[in-house]
N, C-alpha and C positions, 0 to 999 in steps of 0.2 A: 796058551796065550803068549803074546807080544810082552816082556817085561823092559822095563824105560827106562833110564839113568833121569835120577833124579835127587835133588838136593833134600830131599825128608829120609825120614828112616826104612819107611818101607815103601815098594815102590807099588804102584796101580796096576793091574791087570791092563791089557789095552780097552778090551770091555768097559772097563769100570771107568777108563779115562773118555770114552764116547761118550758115556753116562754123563760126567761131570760138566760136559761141554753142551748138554740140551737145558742148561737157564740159561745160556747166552743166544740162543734162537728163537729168539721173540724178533717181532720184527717194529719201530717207533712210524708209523703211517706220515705224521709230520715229517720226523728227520727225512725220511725212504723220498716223499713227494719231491721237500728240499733239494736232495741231491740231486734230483734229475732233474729237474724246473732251474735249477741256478745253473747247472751245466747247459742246459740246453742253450738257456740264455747269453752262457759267454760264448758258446761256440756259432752263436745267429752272430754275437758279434764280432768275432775273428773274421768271419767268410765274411761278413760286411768289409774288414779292413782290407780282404784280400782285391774287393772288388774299387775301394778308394783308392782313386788317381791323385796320391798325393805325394810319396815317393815311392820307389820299387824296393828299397831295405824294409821298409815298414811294412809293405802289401807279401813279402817273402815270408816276413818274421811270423805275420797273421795267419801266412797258408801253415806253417810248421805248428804255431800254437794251437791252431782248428784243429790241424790232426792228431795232438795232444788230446786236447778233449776228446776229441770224435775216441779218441783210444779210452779214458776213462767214462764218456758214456757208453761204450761198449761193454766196459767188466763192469757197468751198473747193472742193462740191459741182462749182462749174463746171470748176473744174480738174481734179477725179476725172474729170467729162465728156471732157475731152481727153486722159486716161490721161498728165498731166502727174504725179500722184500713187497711187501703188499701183496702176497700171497689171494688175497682174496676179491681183489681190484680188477671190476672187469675193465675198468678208466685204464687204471695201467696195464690191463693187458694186450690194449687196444693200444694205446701209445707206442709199446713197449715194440708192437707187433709190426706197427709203420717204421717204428726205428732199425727193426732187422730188416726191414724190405732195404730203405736209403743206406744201411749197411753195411748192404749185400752178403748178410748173414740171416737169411731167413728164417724162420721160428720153428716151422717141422724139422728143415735138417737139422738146426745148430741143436734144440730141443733134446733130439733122439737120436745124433752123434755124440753130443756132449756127456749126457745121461750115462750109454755105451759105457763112455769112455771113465766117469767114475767105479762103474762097477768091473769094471776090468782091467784097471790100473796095473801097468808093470807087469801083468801076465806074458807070459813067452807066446804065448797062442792066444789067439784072439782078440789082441787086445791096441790089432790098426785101425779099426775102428773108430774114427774120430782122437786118432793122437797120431803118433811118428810112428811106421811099421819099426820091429827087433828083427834080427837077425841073431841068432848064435854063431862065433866063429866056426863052427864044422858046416853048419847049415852056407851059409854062405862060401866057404872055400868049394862045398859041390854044387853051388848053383851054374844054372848056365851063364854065360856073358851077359843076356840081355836083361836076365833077374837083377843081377849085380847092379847093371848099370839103372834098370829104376830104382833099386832100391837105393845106391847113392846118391841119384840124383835128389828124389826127396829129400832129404838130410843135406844135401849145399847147401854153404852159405850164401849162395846168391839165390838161391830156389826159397829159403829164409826171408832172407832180404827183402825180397822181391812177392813176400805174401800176400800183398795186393790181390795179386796176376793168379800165384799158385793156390794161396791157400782158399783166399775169398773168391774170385769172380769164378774159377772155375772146381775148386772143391765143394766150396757150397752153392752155387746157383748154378752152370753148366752139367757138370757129372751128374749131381742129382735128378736134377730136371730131365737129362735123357736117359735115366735109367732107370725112373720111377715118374714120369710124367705125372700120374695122376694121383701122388701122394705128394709129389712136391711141386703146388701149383705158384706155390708162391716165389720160388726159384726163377721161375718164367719170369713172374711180376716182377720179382726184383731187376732183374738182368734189363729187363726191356726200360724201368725207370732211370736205372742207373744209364742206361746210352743214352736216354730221352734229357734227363740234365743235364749229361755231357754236351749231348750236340745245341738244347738250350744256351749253354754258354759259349760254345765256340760260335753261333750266329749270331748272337746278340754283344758280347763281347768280347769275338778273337780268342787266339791260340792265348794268350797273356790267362784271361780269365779259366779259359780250361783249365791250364795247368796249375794257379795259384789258387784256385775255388774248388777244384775236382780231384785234379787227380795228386798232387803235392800230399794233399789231407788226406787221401784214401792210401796214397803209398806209405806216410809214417805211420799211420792207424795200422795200416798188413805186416811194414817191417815188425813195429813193437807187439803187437800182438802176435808173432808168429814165433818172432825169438823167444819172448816170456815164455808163451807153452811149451817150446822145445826144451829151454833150459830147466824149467821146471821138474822135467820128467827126463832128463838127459843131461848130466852132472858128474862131477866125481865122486864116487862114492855114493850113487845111485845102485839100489837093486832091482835085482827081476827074480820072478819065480817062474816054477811049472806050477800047474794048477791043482797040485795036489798040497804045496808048500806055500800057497799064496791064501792070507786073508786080508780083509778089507782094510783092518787099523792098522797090518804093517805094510800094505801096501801106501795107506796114507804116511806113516812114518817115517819109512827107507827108502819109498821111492817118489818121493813129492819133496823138494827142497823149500827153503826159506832164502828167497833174496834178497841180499843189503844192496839199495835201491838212493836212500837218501829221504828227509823228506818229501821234497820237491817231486821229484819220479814216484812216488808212493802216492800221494795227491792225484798226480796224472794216469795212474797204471790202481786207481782205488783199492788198494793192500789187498793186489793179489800178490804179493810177495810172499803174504802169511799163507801160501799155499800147504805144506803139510797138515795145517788149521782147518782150512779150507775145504780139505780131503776128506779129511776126519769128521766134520758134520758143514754139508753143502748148505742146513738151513741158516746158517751164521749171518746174519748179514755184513758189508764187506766192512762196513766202520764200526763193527765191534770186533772185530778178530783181531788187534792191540789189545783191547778187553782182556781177552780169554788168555793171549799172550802173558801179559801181566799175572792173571790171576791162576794159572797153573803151570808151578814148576816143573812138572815133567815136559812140557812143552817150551821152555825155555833155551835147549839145545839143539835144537834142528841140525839138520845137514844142510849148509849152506852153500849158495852161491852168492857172486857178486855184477855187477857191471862195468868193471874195469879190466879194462881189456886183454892182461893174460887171462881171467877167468872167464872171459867168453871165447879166446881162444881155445882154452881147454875144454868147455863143452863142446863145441863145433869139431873137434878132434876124432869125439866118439864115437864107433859106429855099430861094432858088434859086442855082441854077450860073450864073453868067455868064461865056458861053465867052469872050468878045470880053476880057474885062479879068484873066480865069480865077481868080475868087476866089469866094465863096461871098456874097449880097446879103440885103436883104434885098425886100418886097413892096411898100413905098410909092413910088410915081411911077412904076411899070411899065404 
């Protein structure tokens, strides 16, 4: 087993520290409602301010703050995914289910990529599946040219950035839908709603309304959710196993960071920050994982990241495994 640096005298097994963390996976049905009925609510009213002719700073400010929300109803949404919240709510599963069509994170793929991707966290093999493919440096020094170049392309910063495009419209509704047609119908549905609102606004109200109503909100919902999961799981001082050396609690441990985010960003990004938390038992819901935070010391030192920008430099840096010194490198002088 996993042993934890911790401020008591003797420390938990990793086992015994999953144990401790199932009284904080209950889930409060009012609070859970709360959160998604109020958000929902501010962000009808953001895309309202985007569409009021009253000035263009204020109708900007509303596209950025929509895609704010639209970002933390998403890691609500995610969580309903994991039945960490109203687990038994067929109301919110039907909500929940409309909210990944509008977006453009449909419920089969994100469901049973996201899923994947818990249980095979930081594996050397198999484990692109719904997260950033690894590469070991030997493994990529004998790749061909054109392996290399997908496989940095995915891990650009602008390929990041630009999550809208890469991660959303065509990792989960495009690729799915043409390579599982008939498991992933709702990829269709989405893709075709999401053009059907778009061209809605651009006939009804101009290029102005597309880009402050549609796609402004859908592009800071892709950047920020695209970054958090990369950094999360690509850090310094992140690990990877072979699957002989890999289990669940140190995969949640060693290779899932804690991000210093701020309040404010933590509000908006619904403490996925407390990601190693998070790892370690998915049924948490997202407003008590400061809870658990608090209440067990072993969990009090993460491996952290930040978002000030040499530390997202230095994530974005990363790219392959190097077994030999076991940290994570980046491409120049290989």
């Amino acid at each position: 087993m996993v042993q934890l640096n911790t401020c008591t005298n003797q420390a938990r097994t990793a086992s015994e520290l999953t144990l401790a963390t199932r009284r904080f996976a209950k889930d409060n049905p009012i609070q859970s409602w709360w959160v998604i009925l109020s958000t929902a609510a501010l962000l009808v009213v953001a895309l309202a301010g985007t569409l009021w002719q009253i000035h263009l700073g204020i109708q900007i400010s509303c596209s950025i703050v929509a895609g704010l929300l639209l970002t933390r109803l998403f890691v609500i949404y995610h969580d309903q995914q994991h039945h960490a919240i109203l687990p038994h709510s067929r109301l919110a599963e039907g909500v929940m289910w409309i909210f990944g069509v509008l977006a453009i994170s449909p419920s089969s793929v994100w469901r049973s990529s996201h899923n994947y991707h818990h249980k095979h966290n930081s594996k050397l093999r198999g484990s692109h599946i719904g997260s950033y493919p690894i590469m070991t440096k030997d493994e990529f020094k004998r790749s061909s040219r054109s392996r290399r170049w997908s496989y940095l392309f995915v891990r650009h910063p602008l390929t990041i950035l630009f999550g809208y495009v890469f991660m959303f419209l065509h990792g989960m509704c495009l690729n799915p839908f043409f390579n599982h047609p008939g498991k992933h119908l709702d990829c269709l549905i989405a893709t075709v709603v999401h053009l059907a609102i778009s061209a809605a606004l651009l006939f009804f109200g101009g290029w102005q309304a597309l880009v402050l109503t549609q796609l402004i909100p859908h592009f800071v919902m892709g950047a920020v959710s695209a970054y958090f999961f990369y950094a999360q799981h690509n850090f310094p001082g992140v690990s990877f196993s072979d699957r002989d050396g890999w289990t669940y609690e140190k995969a949640a441990l060693e290779s899932s960071s804690y991000m210093r985010t701020g309040r404010l960003m933590g509000w908006f990004t619904a403490n996925i920050a407390y990601h190693h938390i998070h790892h370690l038992n998915a049924r948490i819901p997202f407003y008590r994982l400061p809870e658990v935070l608090r209440a067990i010391p072993e969990l009090q030192s993460p491996k952290t990241t930040s978002l000030w920008p040499t530390d997202i430099a230095r994530c974005l840096s990363l790219k392959v495994w190097d077994v030999e010194t076991q940290r994570m490198v980046g491409v120049r002088g290989l």
